[in-house]
C-alpha positions in Angstrom: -164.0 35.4 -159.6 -164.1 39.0 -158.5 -161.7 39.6 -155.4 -162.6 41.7 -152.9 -160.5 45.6 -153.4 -160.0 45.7 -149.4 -157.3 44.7 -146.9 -157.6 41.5 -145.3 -155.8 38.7 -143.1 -156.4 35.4 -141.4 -155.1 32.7 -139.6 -154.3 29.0 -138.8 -156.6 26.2 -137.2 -155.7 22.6 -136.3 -158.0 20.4 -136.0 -156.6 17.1 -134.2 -158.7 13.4 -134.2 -156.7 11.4 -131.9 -157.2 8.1 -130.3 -157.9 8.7 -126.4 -161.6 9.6 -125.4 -162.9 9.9 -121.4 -164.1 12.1 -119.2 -162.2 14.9 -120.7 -162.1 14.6 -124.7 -158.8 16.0 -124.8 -156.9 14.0 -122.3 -155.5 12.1 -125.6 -153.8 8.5 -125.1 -154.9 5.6 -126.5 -158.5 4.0 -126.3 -158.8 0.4 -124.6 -159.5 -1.1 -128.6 -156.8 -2.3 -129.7 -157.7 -1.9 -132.7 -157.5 2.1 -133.0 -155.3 4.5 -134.9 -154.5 7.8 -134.5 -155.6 10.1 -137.2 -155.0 14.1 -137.0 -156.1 17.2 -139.0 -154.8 20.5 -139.4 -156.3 23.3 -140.8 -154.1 26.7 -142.2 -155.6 29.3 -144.6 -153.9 31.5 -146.8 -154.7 35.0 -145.7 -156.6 36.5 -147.7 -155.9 40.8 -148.8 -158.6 44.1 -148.8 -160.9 43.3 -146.2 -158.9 43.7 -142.1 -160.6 40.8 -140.3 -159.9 41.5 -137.1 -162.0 38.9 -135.8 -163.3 36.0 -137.1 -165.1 33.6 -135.4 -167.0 30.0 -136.7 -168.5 26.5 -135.2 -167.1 23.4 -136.6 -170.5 21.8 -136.1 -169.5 18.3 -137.9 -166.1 16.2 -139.1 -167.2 12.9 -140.0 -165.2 9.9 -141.2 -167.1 7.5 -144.1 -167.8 4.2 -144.0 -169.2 4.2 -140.1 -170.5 7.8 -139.5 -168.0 8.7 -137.4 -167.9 11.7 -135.4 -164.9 13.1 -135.1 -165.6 16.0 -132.6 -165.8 15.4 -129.0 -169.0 13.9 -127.7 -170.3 14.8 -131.3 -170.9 18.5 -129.8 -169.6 21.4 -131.9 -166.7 23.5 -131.3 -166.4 27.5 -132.0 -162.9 28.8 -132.8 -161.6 32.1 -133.4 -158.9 32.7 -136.4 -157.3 35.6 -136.8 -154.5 34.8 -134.3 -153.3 32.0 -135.9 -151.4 32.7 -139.4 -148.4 31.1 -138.0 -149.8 28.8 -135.5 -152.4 26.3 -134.6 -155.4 24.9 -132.2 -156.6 22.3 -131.5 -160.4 21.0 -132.0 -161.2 17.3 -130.9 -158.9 13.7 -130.4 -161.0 10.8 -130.3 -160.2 7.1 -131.1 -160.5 6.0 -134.5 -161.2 2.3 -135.2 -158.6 0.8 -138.3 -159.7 -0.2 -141.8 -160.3 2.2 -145.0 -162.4 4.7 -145.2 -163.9 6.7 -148.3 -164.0 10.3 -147.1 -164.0 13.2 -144.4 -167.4 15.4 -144.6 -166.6 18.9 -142.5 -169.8 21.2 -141.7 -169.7 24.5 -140.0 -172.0 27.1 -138.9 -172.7 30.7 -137.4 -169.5 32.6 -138.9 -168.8 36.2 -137.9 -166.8 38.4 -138.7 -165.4 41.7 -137.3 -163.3 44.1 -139.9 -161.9 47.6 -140.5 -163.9 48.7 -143.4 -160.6 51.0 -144.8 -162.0 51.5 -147.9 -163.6 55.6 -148.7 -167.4 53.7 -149.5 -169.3 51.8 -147.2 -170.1 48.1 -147.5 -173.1 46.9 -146.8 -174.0 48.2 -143.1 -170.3 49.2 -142.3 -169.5 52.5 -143.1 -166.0 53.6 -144.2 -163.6 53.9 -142.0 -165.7 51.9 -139.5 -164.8 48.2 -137.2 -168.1 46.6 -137.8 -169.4 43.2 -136.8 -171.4 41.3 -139.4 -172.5 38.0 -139.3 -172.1 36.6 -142.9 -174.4 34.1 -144.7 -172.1 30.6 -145.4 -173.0 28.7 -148.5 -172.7 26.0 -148.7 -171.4 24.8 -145.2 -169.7 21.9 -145.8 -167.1 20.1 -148.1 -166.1 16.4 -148.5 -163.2 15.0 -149.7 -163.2 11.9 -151.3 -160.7 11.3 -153.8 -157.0 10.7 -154.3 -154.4 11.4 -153.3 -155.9 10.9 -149.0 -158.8 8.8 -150.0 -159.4 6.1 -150.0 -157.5 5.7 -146.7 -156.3 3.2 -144.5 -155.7 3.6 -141.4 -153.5 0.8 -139.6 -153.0 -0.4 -135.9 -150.4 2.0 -134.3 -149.6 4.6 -137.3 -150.3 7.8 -136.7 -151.9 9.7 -140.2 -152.3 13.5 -139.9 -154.0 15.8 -142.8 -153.9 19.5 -143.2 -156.9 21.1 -144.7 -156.3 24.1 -146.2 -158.9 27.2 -146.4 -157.9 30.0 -148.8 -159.9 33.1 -148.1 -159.3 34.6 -150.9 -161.7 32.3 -152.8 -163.8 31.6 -149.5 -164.7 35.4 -149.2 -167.4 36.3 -151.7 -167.3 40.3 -153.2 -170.6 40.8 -150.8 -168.5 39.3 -147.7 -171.0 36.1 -147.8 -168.6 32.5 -147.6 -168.8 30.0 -149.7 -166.7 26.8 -149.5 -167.7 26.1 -153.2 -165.5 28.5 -154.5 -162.7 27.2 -157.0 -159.6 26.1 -154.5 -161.4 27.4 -151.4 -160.5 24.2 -149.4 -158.0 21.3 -150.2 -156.7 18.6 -147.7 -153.0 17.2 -147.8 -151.2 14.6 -145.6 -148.8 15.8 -142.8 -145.1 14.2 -142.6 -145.2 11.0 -140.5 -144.8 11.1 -137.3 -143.8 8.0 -134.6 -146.6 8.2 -131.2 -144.2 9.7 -129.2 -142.6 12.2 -131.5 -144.8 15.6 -132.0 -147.0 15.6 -134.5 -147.8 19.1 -134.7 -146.8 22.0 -132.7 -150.2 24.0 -131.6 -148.3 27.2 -131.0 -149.7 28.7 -127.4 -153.0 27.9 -125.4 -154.1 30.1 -123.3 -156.6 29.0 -120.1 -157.1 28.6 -116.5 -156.0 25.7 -114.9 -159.0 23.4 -113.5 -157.1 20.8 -111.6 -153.6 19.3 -111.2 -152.4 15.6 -111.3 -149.3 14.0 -111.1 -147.1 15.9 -113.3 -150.2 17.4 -116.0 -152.7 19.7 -115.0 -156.1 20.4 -117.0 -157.1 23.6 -118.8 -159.8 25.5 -120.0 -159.5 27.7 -123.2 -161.9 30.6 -123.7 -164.2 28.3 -125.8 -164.6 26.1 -122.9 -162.7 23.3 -124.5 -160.5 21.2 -121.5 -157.1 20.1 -122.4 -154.5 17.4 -120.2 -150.9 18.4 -120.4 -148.4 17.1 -119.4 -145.0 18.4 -118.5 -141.8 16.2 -118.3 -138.0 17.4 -117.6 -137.9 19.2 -120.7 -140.8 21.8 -120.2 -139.1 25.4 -119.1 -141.6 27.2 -116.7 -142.0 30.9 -116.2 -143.3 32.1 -112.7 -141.5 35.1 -112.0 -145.0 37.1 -112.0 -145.6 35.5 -108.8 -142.2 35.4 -107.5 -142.4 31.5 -107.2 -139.0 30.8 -106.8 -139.0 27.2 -107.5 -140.4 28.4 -111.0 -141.1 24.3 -111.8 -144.1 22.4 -111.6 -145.1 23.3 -107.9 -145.6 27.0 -108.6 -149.0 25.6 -111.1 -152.1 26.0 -109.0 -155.9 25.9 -109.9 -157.6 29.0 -110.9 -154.2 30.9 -112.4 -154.5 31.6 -116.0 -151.7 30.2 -117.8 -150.2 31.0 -121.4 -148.5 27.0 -122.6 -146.9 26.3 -126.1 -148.5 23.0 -126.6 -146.8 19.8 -128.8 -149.4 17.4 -130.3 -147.8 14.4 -130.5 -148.5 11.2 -132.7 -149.9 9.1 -129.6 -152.8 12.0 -129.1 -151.3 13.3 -125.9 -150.5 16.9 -125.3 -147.1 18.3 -123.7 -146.3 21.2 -122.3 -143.0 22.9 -124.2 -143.1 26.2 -122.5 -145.6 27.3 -119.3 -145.9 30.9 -118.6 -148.0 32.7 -115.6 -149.9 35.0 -117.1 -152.6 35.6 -113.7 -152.7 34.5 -110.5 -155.6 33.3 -109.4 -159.2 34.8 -109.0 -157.6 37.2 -112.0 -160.0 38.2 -115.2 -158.2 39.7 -118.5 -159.1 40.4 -121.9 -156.7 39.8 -125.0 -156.9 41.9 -128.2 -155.6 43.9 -130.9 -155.4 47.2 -130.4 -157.5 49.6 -133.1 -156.7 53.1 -131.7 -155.5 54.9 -128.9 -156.0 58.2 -127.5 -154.5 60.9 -125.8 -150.6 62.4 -126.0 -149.5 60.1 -124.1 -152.6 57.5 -124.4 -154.8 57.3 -121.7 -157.4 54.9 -123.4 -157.6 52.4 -126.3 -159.6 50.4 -128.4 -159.2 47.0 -129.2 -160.5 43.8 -130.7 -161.3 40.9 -127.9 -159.4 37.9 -129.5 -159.6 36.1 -126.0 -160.9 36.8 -122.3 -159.8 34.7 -119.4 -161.9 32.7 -117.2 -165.6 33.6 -118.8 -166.3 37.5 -118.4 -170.0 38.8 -118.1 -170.8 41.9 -120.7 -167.9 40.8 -123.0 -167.6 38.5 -126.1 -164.9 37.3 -128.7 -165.1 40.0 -131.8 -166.0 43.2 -129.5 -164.9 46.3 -130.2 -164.0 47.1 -126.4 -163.5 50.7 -124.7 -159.9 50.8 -122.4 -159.2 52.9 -119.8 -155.6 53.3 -118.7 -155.3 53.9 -114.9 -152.9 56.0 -113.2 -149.4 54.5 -113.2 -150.5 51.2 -114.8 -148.1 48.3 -114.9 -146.5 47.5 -118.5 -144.9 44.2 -119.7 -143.8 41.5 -122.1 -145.1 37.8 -122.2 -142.0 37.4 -123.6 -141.9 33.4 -123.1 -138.8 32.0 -123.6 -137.6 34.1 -126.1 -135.0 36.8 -126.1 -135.8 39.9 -127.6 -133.8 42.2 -129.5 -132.5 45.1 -127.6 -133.4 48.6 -127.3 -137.1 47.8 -127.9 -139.5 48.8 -125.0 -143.2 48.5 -123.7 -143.2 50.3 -120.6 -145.1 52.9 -120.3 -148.3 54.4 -122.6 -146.0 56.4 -124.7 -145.1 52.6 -126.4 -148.6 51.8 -127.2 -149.0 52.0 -130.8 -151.8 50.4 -133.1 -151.3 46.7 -134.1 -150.2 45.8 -131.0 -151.7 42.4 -129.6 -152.3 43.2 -125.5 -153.5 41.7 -122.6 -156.0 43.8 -120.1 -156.2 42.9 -116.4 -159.7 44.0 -115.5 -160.2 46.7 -113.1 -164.1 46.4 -111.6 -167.1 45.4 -113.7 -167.3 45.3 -117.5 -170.1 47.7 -118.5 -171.8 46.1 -121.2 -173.2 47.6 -124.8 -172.0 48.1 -128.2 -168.6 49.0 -127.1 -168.3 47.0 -123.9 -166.2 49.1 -121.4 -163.5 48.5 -118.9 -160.3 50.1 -116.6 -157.3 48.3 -116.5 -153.8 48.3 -114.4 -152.1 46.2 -115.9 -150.9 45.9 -120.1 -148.9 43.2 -121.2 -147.1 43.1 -124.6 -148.4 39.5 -126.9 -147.2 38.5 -130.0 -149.0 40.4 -133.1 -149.2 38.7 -136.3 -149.2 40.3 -139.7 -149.2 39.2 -142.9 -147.8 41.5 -146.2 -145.2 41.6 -148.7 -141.6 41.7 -148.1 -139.9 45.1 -149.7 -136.3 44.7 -148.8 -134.0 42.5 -147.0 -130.6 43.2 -144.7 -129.1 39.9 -144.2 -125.9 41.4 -142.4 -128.4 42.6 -139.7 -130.8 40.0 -140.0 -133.8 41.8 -140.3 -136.7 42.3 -143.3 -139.3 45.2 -144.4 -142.9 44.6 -145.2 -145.4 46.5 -147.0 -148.7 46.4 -148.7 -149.8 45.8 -144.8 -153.5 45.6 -143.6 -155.7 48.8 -143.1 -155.3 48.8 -139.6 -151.7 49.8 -139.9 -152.0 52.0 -143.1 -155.0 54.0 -141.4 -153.6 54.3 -138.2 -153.6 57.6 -136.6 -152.0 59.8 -135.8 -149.1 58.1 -137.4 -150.0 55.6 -140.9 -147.7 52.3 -140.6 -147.1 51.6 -144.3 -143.9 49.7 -143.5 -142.9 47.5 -140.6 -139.3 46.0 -140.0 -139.3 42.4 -138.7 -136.1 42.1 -136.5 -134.8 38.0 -136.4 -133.0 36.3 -134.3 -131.9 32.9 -133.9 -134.7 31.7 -132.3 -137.1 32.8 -134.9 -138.8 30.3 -136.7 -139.0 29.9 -141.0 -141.9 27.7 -142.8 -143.2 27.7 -146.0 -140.0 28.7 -148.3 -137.7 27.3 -150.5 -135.3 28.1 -148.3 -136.3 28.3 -144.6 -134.5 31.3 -143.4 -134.2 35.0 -144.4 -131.8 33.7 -147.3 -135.1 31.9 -148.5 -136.9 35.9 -148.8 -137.3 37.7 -151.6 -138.4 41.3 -152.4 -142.1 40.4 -153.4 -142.5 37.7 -151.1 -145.7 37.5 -148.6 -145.4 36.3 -145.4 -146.9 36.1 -142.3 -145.3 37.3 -139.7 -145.4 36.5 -135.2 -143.6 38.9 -133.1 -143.9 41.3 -130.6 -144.7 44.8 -132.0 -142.4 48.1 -130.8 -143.0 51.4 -131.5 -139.7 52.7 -132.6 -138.9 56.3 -133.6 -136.1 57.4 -135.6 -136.2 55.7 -138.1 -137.9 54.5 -141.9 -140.3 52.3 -139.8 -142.4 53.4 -137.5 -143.0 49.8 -135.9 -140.7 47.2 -135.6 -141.9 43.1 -135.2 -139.5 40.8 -132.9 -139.9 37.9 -135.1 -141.2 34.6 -133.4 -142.2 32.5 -136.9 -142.3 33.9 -140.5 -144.3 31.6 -142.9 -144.6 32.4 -146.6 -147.4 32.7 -147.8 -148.6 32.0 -152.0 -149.3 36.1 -153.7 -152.7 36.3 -154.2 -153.9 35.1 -158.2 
């Protein structure tokens, strides 16, 4: 099949079935049948190249288990994700209780795809001029894929045994020449079982959810995501907190209150209950912000931006996941890091507009109303530093000081202006996190390689590479046939 002669990159989904269904479908625990197991599904793609998806948003509108009809997603509603921020992580879609006994296969069905890209190519495509971010809402044909044979089916699924799958969507297939989906494409979509896990042990770590708390009990609180989706955490002597925004001093579970917006790296674990690993403030209540990836900036030093809405906290009139959205910089805005609990390199900075750069993942607090069009419009005071990902091929590696180079990057970084980013060094540490080698850790790279890469993104001057990537997780990733 033809490939697409574009830059392009995606993400990571997860979709978890877990025993545990209520009042809120993802309190997780188990059901009052006893006889229920706990079944799970993940979902990564390999990012596809030549198109930059900056955006890329689709409804799961069925996931259902045979013999039975089951419906796997939560009150048998659908669920819209968005995908481009998670190559290296995941989110969650649904837990429910799932009665034991064998079952023949898993029928997924999805719907209403869009799609928002840099068309970097010199010709236009389709609608979307060259050089433009366009928003196109693809056809999907056909919607829906079934697995039913070995190795996963037939499955049984036994009293007290956790069984997770990971479904795999490789949009290099799934991406037609004439930007159209198909899941019929050769090796568009496979399914393989995840390593077993005990109900108490973590099944799968979800990466960070972002949301504003709804209500508190004793020792979990509830969030709500963007998409509306409600999630019970719970936090034990383990979780780490980060308050210092609000000077909360006890910077434990007493600083949570309803209405703050909240950034938590969630584990999944085997019994279908969530825990918080890491909870970070990122609003204090009665707060709105926007997420995104910034597409351009202007002025010497910027004074406004463009980016990409990958997220907006609580529900913001005039804005919607996939815009192209206007910035305007205040006077003597605030700059920062959502650095969670990880400690970054030194002599990196975001402080001031001079640091802004293209690439960069940022959240907006919202100054006033949203104006509403085309390119919905807003002011903000307030830009904190997220982690970017990026996916392209490794072109040389320094072991002594731990770092990496990557190339053949997306067109939002080769057609960046003033300054093109052809080459971006990803700066480890001991925290970072390696999946998907031979060998996970930078021994494990080699010239060639593609990987995805998580990290905050620097400006740096001075130097070969004109952006630098503190690196959270690295996954390799398969070069494209």
């Amino acid at each position: 099949m033809r490939k697409l002669d574009l830059n392009f990159w995606l993400g990571i989904l997860v979709i978890g079935i877990l025993a545990g269904c209520g009042p809120n479908p993802f309190a997780g625990g188990v059901g009052s049948n006893p006889s229920t197991a706990q079944l799970s599904l993940t979902i990564r793609d390999a990012p596809p190249q030549n198109v930059t998806v900056l955006a890329f948003q689709i409804q799961v509108t069925g996931a259902v288990l045979q013999p039975g009809n089951i419906s796997l997603l939560p009150s048998g509603n659908s669920v819209q994700i968005e995908l481009t921020q998670l190559q290296t992580e995941a989110a969650l879609l649904s837990t429910k209780s799932v009665p034991t006994g064998n079952y023949t296969s898993l029928a997924l069905t999805f719907a209403l795809p869009s799609l928002t890209i840099l068309n970097s190519t010199n010709a236009a495509i389709g609608s979307c001029a060259a050089g433009a971010v366009c928003h196109l809402s693809p056809t999907l044909s056909p919607a829906s894929a079934t697995f039913s044979t070995g190795p996963n089916f037939p499955l049984t699924l036994l009293q007290g045994v956790p069984v997770g799958f990971e479904i795999d969507l490789d949009m290099n297939n799934i991406i037609q020449p004439d930007l159209s989906l198909s899941l019929a494409a050769p090796n568009a979509i496979s399914l393989t079982q995840l390593p077993a896990a005990q109900p108490t042990t973590e099944l799968a770590d979800l990466g960070n959810v972002r949301g504003a708390v709804q209500s508190l009990g004793s020792n979990q609180f509830t969030l709500k995501s963007a998409n509306g989706t409600l999630f019970t955490i719970n936090v034990n002597s383990s979780t780490e907190f980060n308050f210092s925004a609000n000077n909360c001093s006890a910077n434990n579970f007493t600083c949570v209150a309803a209405g703050q917006i909240l950034d938590v790296n969630l584990s999944l674990l085997g019994n279908g209950t969530f825990l918080g690993k890491f909870v970070e403030l990122d609003q204090s209540a009665g707060q709105q912000v926007v997420e995104g990836m910034i597409v351009s900036v202007s002025g010497n030093p910027p004074t406004s931006l463009q980016l990409v809405v990958h997220d907006k906290q609580p529900n913001i009139m005039n804005i919607s996941i996939g815009d192209l959205a206007a910035v305007n910089l205040q006077n003597a805005a605030a700059f920062g890091i959502a650095s969670r609990n990880f400690t970054l390199p030194g002599g990196l900075s975001f402080a001031s507009a001079s640091d802004l750069i293209v690439g960069q993942e940022v959240q907006a607090h919202v100054v006033g109303a949203v104006t509403a069009g085309l390119s919905p419009s807003f002011s903000t005071d307030q830009l904190v530093l997220f982690p970017t990902q990026v996916t392209g091929l490794v072109s040389g590696i320094n072991l002594g000081a731990s770092n990496f180079t990557v190339n053949g990057l997306p067109g939002v970084y080769t057609n960046a202006a003033p300054t093109p980013i052809n080459q971006i060094l990803v700066q480890t540490t001991t925290q970072t996190s390696f999946s998907n080698l031979t060998v996970n850790g930078l021994t494990g790279l080699s010239a060639g390689n593609r990987v995805s890469a998580e990290g905050w993104l620097f400006k740096t001057t001075g130097s070969p590479n004109p952006a630098t990537v503190a690196g959270l997780n690295v996954r390799g990733r398969p070069l494209s046939p």
